[in-house]
Backbone as a chain_set.jsonl record, in Angstrom:
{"seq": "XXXXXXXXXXXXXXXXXXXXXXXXXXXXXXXXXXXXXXXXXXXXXXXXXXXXXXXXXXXXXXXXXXXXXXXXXXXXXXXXXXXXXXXXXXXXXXXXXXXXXXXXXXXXXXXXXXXXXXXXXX", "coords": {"N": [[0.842, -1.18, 0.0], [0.677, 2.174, -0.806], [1.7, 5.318, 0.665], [0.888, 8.201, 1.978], [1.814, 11.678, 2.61], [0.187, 14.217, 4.19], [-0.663, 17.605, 4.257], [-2.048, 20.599, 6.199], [-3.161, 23.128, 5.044], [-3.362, 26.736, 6.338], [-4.646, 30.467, 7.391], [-3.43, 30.448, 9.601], [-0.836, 29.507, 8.359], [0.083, 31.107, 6.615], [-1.397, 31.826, 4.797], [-3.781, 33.893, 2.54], [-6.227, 33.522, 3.482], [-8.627, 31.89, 4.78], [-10.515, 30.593, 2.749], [-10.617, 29.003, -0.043], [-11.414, 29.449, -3.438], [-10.65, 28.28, -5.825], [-8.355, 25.942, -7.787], [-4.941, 25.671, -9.322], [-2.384, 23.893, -10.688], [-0.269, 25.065, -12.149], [2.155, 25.121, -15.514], [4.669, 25.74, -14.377], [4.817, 24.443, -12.376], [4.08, 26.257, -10.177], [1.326, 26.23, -7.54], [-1.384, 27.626, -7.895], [-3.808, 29.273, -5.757], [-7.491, 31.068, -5.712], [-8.637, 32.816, -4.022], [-11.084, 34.783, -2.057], [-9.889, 37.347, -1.138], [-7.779, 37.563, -3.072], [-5.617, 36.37, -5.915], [-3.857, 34.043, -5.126], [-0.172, 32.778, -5.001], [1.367, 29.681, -4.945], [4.589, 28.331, -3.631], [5.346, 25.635, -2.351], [6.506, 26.857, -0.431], [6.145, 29.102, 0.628], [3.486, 31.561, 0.255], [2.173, 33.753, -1.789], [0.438, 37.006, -2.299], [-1.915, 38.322, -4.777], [-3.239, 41.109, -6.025], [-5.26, 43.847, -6.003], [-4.454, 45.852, -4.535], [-1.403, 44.828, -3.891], [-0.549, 45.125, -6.249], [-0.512, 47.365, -9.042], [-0.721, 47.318, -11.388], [-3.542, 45.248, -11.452], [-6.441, 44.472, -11.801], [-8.296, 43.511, -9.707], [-9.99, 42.149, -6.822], [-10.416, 40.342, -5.405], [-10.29, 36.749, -6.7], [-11.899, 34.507, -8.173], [-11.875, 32.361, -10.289], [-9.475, 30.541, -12.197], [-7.381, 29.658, -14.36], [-5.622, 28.341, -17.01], [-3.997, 28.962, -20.196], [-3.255, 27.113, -23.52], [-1.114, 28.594, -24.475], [0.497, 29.4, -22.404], [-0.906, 31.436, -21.063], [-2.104, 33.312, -18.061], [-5.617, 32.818, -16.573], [-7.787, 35.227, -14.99], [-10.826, 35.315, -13.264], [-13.097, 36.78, -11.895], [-14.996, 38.085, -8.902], [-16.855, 40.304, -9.47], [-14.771, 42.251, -10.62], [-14.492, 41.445, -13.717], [-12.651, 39.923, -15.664], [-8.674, 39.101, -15.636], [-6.224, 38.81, -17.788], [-3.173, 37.425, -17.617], [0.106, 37.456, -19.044], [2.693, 35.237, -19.067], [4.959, 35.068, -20.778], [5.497, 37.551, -21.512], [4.787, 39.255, -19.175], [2.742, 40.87, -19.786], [-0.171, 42.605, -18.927], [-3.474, 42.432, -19.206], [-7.45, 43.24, -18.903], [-10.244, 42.721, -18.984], [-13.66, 43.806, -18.689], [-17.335, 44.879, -18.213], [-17.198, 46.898, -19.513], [-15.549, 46.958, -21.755], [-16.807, 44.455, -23.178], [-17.887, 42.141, -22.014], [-20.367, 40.827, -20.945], [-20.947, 40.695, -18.015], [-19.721, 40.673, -14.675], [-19.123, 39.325, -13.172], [-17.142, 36.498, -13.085], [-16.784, 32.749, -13.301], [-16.207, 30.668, -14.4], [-13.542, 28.635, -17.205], [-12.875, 27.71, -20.277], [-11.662, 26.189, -22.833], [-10.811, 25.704, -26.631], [-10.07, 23.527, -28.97], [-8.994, 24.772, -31.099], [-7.598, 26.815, -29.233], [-9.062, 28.996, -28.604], [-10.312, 30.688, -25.591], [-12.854, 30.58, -23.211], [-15.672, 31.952, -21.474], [-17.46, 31.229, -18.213], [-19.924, 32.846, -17.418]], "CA": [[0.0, 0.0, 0.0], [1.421, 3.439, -1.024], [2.292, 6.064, 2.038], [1.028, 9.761, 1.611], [1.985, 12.818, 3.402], [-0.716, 15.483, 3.423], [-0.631, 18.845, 5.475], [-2.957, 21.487, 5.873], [-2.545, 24.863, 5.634], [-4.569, 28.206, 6.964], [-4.355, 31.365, 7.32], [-2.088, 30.106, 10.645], [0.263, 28.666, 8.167], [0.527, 32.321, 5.78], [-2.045, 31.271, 3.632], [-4.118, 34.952, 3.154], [-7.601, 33.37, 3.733], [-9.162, 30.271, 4.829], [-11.586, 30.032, 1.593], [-10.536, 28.564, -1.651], [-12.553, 29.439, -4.768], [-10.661, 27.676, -7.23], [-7.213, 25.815, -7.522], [-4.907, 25.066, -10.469], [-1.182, 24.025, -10.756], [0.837, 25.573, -14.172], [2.709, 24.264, -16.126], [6.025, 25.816, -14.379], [4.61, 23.667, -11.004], [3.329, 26.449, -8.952], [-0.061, 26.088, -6.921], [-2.362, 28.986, -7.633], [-5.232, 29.232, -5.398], [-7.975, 31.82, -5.283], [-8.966, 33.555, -2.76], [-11.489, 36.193, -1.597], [-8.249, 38.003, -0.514], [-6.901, 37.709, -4.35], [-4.672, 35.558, -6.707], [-2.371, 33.117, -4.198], [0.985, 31.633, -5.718], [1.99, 28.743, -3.605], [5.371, 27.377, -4.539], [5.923, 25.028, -1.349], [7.283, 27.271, 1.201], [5.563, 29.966, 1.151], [2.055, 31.814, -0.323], [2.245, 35.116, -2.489], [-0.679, 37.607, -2.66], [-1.691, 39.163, -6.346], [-4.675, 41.565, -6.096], [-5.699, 45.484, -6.921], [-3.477, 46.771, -3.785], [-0.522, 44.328, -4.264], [0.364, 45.468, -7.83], [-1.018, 48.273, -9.589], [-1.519, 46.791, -12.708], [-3.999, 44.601, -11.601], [-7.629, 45.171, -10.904], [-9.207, 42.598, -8.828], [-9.674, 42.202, -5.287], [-10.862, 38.913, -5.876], [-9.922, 35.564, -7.539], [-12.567, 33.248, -8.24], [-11.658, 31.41, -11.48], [-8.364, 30.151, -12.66], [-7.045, 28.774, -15.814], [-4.034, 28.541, -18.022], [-4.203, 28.589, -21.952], [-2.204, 26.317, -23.943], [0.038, 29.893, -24.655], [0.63, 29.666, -20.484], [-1.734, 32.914, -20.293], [-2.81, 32.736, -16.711], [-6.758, 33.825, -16.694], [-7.999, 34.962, -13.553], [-11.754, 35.549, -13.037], [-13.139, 38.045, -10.057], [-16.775, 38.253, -8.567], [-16.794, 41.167, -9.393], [-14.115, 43.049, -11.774], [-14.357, 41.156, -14.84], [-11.332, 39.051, -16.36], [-7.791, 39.474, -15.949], [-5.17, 37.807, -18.261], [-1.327, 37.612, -17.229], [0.978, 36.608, -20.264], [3.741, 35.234, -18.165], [6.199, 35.22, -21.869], [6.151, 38.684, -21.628], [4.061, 40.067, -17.92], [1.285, 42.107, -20.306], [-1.643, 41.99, -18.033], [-5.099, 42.776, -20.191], [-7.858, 43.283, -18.445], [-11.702, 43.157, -19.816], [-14.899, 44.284, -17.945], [-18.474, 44.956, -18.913], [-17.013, 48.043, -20.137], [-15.248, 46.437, -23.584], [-17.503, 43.615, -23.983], [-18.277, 41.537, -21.076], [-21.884, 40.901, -20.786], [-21.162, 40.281, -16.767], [-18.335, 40.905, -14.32], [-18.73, 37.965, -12.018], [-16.637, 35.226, -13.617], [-17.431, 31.413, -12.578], [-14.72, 29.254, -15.008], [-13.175, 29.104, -18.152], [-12.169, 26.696, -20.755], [-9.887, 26.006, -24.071], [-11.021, 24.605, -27.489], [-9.127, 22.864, -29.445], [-8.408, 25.857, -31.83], [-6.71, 27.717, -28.543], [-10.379, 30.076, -28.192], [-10.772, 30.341, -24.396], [-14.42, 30.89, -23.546], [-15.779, 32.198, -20.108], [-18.783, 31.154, -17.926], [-20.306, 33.914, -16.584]], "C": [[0.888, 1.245, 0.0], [0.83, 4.025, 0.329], [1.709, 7.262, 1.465], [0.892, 10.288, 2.793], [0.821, 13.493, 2.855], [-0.79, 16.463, 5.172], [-1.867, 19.494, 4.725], [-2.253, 22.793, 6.242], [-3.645, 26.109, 5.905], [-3.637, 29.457, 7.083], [-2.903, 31.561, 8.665], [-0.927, 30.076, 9.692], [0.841, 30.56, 6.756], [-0.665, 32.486, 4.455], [-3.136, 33.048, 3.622], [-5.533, 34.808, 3.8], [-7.719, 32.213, 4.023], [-10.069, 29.837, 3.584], [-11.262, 30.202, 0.322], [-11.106, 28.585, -2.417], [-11.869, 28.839, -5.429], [-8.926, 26.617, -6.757], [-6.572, 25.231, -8.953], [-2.934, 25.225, -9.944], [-0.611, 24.277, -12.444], [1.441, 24.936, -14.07], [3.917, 24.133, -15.707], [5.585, 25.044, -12.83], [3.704, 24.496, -10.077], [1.637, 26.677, -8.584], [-0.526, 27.396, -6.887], [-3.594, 28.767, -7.056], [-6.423, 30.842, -5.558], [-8.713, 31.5, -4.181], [-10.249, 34.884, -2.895], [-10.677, 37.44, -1.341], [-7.667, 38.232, -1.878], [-6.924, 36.612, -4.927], [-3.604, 34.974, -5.735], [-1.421, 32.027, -4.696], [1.453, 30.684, -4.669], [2.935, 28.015, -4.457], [6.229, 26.668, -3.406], [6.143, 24.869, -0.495], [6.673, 28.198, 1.356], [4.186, 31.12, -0.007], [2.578, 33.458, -0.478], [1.087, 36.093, -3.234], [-0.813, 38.482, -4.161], [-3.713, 39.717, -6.046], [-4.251, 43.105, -6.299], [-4.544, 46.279, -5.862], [-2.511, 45.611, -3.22], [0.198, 44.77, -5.418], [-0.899, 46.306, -8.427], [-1.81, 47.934, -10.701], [-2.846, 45.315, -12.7], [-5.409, 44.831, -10.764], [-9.055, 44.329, -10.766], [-9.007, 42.032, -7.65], [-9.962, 40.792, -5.34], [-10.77, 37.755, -6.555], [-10.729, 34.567, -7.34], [-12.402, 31.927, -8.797], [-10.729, 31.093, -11.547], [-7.967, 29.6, -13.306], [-5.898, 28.934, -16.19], [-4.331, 27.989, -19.183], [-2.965, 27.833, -22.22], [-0.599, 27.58, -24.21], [0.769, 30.017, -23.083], [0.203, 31.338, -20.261], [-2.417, 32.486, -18.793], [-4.253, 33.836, -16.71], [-7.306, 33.62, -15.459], [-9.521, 35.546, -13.637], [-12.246, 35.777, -11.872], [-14.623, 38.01, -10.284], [-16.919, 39.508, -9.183], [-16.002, 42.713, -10.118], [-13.871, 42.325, -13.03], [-12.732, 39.832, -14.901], [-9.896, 39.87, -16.473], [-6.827, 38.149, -16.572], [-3.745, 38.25, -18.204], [-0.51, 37.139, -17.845], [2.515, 36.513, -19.393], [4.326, 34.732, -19.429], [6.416, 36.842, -21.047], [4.889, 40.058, -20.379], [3.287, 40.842, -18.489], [0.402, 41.722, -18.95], [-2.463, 43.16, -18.634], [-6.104, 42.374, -18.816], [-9.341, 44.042, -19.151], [-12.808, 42.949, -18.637], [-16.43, 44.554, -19.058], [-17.742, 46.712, -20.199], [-16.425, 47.933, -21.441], [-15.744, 45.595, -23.622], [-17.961, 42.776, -23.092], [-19.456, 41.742, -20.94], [-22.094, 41.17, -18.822], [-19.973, 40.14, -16.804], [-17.908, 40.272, -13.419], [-18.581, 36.461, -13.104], [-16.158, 33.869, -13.065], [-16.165, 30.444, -13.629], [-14.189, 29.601, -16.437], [-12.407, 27.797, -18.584], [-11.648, 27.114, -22.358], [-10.572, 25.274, -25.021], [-10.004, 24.607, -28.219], [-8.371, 23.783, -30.159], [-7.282, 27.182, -30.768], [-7.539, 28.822, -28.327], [-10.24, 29.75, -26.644], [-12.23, 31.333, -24.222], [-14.718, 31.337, -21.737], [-16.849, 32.125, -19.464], [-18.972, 32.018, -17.072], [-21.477, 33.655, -15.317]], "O": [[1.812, 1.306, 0.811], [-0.111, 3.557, 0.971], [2.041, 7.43, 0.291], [0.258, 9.866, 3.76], [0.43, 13.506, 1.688], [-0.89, 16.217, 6.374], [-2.436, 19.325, 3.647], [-1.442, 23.273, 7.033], [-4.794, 26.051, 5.467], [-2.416, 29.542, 6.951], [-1.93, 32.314, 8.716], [0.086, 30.622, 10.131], [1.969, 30.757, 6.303], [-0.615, 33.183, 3.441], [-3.273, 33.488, 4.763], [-6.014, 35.693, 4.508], [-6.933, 31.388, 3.559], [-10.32, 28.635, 3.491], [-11.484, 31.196, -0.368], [-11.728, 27.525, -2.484], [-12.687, 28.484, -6.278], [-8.471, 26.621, -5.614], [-7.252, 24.52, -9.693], [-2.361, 26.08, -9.269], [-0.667, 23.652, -13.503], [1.653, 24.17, -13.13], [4.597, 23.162, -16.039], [6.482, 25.304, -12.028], [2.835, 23.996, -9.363], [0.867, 27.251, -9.354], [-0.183, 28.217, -6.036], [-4.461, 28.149, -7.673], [-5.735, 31.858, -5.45], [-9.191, 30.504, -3.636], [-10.218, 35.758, -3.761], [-11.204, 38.548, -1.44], [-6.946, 39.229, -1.904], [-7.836, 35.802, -4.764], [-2.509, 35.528, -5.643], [-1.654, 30.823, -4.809], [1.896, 31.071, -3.587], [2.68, 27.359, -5.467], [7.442, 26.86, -3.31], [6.193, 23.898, 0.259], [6.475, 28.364, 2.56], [4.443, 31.144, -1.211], [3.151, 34.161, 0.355], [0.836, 36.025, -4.437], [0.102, 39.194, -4.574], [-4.787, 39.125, -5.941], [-3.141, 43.484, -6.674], [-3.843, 47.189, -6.303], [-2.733, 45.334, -2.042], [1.426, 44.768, -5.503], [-2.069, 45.949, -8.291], [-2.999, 48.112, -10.964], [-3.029, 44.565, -13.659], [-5.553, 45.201, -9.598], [-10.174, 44.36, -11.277], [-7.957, 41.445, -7.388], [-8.867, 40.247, -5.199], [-11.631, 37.89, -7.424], [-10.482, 33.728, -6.475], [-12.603, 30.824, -8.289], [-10.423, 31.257, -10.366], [-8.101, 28.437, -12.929], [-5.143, 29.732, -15.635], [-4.8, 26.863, -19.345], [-1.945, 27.808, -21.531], [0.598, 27.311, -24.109], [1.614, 30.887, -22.872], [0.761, 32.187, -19.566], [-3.102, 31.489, -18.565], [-4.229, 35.064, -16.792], [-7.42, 32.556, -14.85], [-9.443, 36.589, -14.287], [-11.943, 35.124, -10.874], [-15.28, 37.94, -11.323], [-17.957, 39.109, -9.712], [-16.471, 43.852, -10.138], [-12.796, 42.671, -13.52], [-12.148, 39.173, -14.04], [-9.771, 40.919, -17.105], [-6.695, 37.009, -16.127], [-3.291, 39.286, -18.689], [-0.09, 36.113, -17.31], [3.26, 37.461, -19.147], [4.261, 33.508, -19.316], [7.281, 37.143, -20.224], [4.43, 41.166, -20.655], [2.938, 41.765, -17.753], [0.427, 40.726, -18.227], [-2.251, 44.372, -18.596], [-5.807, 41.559, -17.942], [-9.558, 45.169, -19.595], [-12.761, 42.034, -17.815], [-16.503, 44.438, -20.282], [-17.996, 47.17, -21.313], [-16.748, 48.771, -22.284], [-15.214, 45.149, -24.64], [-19.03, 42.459, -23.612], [-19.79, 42.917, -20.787], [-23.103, 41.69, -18.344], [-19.199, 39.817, -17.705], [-16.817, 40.353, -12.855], [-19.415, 35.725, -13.631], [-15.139, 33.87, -12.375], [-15.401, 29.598, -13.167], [-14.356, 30.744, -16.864], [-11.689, 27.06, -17.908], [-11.346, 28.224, -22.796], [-11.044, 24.208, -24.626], [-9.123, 25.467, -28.217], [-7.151, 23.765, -29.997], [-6.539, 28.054, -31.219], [-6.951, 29.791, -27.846], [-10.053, 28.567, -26.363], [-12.57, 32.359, -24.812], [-13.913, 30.976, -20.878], [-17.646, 32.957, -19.898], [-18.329, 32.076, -16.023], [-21.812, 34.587, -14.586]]}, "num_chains": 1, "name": "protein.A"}
């Protein structure tokens, strides 16, 4: 019978919130969770906050959704501010709201067809 380790972690352990909306590991390994609190990078040792007053260029207090395109765009979906996409080639971060085309600014998931379209459930 195989052996597993499993820990928990909380806001005890650095984590910024106790409540997980989403979770996805990229392609370069690290654990992104959302958060109510934001965008949380977890790479092991320690948890890294990404939200509207963390970094300027980014405008959502919130991280519901989480995805990665076959391009490794990281798409982050917020209750509340629409869609942000983070081109980790080259750190652009785009950012669409009802205000360029978004029918709705509370974003629930997001997937990939085969052609490399990502689509967004609102």
């Amino acid at each position: 019978m195989a052996r597993y380790t499993s820990r928990a972690w909380t806001a005890v352990d650095g984590l910024p919130g106790n409540t997980i909306t989403d979770i996805l590991q990229d392609s370069d390994g690290y654990i992104f969770l959302g958060t109510y609190e934001g965008l949380v990078r977890f790479d092991g040792i320690e948890f890294k906050l990404f939200n509207q007053n963390t970094n300027s260029e980014l405008h959502f207090a919130s991280a519901r959704s989480i995805f990665e395109d076959s391009r490794q765009n990281l798409f982050i979906g917020s209750n509340d501010q629409g869609i942000t996409i983070i081109s980790k080639k080259s750190s652009e971060v785009r950012t669409y709201t009802t205000q360029n085309g978004l029918p709705n600014n509370s974003v629930r998931a997001f997937c990939e067809d085969k052609s490399g379209n990502v689509s967004a459930r609102l």
